[in-house]
N, C-alpha and C positions, 0 to 999 in steps of 0.2 A: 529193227534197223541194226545193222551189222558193226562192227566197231568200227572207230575209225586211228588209224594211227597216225600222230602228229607229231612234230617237233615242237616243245615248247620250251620255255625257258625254267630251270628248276626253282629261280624264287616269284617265278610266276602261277607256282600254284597252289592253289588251297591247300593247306596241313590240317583244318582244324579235325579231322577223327584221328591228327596224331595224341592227339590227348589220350586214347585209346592203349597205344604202342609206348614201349621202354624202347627208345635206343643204346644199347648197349658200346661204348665207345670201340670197343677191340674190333666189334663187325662193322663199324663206321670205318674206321683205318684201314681195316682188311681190303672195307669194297673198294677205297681208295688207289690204292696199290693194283689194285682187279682194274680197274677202269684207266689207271695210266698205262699199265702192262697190256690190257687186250680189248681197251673198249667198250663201250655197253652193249653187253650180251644179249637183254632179253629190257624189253620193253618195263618200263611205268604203268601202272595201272590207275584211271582216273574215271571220273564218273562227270559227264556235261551236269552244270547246276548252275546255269546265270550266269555271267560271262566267265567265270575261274571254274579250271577244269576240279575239281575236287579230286588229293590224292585219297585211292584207296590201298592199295600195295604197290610196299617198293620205298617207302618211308626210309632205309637207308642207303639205297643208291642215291636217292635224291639229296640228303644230304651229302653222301660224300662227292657226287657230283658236282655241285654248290661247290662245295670248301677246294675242289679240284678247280676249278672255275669254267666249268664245261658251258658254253652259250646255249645250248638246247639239249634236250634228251629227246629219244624216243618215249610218247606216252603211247596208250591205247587208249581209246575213249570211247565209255558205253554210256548210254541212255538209261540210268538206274534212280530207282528211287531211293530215301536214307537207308528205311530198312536193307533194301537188297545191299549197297554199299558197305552198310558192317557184316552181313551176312560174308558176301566177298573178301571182306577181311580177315578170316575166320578160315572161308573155303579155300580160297586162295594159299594159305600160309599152311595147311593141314599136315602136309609131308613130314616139314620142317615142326611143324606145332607152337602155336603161342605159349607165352609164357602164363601162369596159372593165373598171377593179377590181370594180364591182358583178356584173357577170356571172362573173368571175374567182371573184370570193367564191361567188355562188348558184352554180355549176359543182360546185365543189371541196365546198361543203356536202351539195350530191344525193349529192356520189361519196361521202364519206366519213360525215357521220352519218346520211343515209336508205339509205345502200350499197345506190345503185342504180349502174348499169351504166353506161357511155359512149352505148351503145345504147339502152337506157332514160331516161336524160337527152335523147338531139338527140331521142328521141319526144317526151317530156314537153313538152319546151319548143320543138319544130317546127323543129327546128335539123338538119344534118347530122354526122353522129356526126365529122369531121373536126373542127367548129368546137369540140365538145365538149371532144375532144383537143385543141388549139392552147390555150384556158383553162385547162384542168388544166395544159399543161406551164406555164403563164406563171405560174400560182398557187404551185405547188414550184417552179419555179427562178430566179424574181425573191429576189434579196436582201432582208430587210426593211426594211432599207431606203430601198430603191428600190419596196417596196410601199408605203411609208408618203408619198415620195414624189410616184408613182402619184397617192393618195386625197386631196391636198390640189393635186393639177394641175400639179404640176413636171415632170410626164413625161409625153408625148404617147407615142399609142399605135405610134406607126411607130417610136419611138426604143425603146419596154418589148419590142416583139417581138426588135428587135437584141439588146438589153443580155441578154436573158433565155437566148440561147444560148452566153454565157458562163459560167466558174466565177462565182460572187459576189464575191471580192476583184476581179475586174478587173472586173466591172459597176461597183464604186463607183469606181474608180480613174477607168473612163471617164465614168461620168456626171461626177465632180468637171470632169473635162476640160471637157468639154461643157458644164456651167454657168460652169467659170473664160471659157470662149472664146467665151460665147452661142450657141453650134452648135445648128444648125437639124436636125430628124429626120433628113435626110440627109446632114448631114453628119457627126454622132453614131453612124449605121451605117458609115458609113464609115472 
């Protein structure tokens, strides 16, 4: 079945695989300014699930459309199952690229509550089953940390892959290091 595009109202619709996504406040504002100056450009992407459209992309048009107090948006609405939906989160965003936790988070969510395979993830999301594994291990063996860290930008991704083949007590020890001395990715590896 083909998609369908609707008008729906932006706090009418599912957020929860925002849990997935970082909204970054600068590209909230951005879009906001973008949507009073020229409108919505390109459609919401949502997935039919029981009566609420569930968003998949487009997490911050929606917000900034909300806070703009736009009455409806253009969504697109496809017939998807969970897996495909983070998949699409994923595909959808690839140009642009998620953020290392965002990937990290949709990885570890395919493995564990859709319990699809390493295999079946790099297919899903056109990845090689290596990349799949190198996110799973960064997901379990970052400290929280250092994933909390991570999701507000304190930790660049050259320095999470070092710290992450550590125990946890010495990843925080070293990161302390590394923010007491302003160390740079590599010298944080090092």
């Amino acid at each position: 079945m083909p998609a369908q595009i609707r008008e729906i109202a932006p706090a009418a619709l599912d957020l929860s695989l925002g849990r997935l996504r970082l909204l970054a406040e600068p590209r909230v504002t951005e879009m906001m300014v973008s949507l009073r100056d020229k409108g919505q450009l390109s459609a919401l992407v949502a997935a039919s699930h029981a009566s609420t459209p569930v968003l998949v992309d487009g997490f911050i048009r929606q917000s900034a459309a909300k806070r703009v107090g736009m009455s409806s948006v253009y969504v697109e609405v496809h017939d998807l199952a969970s897996e495909q939906m983070k998949a699409q989160m994923y595909l959808r965003n690839r140009q642009r690229g998620l953020l290392l936790i965002e990937e990290c988070r949709l990885v570890d969510e395919l493995h564990r509550a859709d319990g699809m395979d390493q295999v079946d993830i790099a297919t899903a999301l056109e990845r090689h089953k290596s990349w799949v594994c190198r996110r799973l291990a960064l997901h379990r063996h970052l400290s929280p940390n250092l994933m909390a860290q991570l999701a507000v930008g304190r930790l660049g991704g050259g320095s999470i892959q070092k710290l992450a083949q550590l125990p946890a007590r010495n990843q925080e020890e070293i990161f302390a290091a590394s923010q007491r001395w302003t160390l740079g990715a590599r010298e944080t590896a090092k």
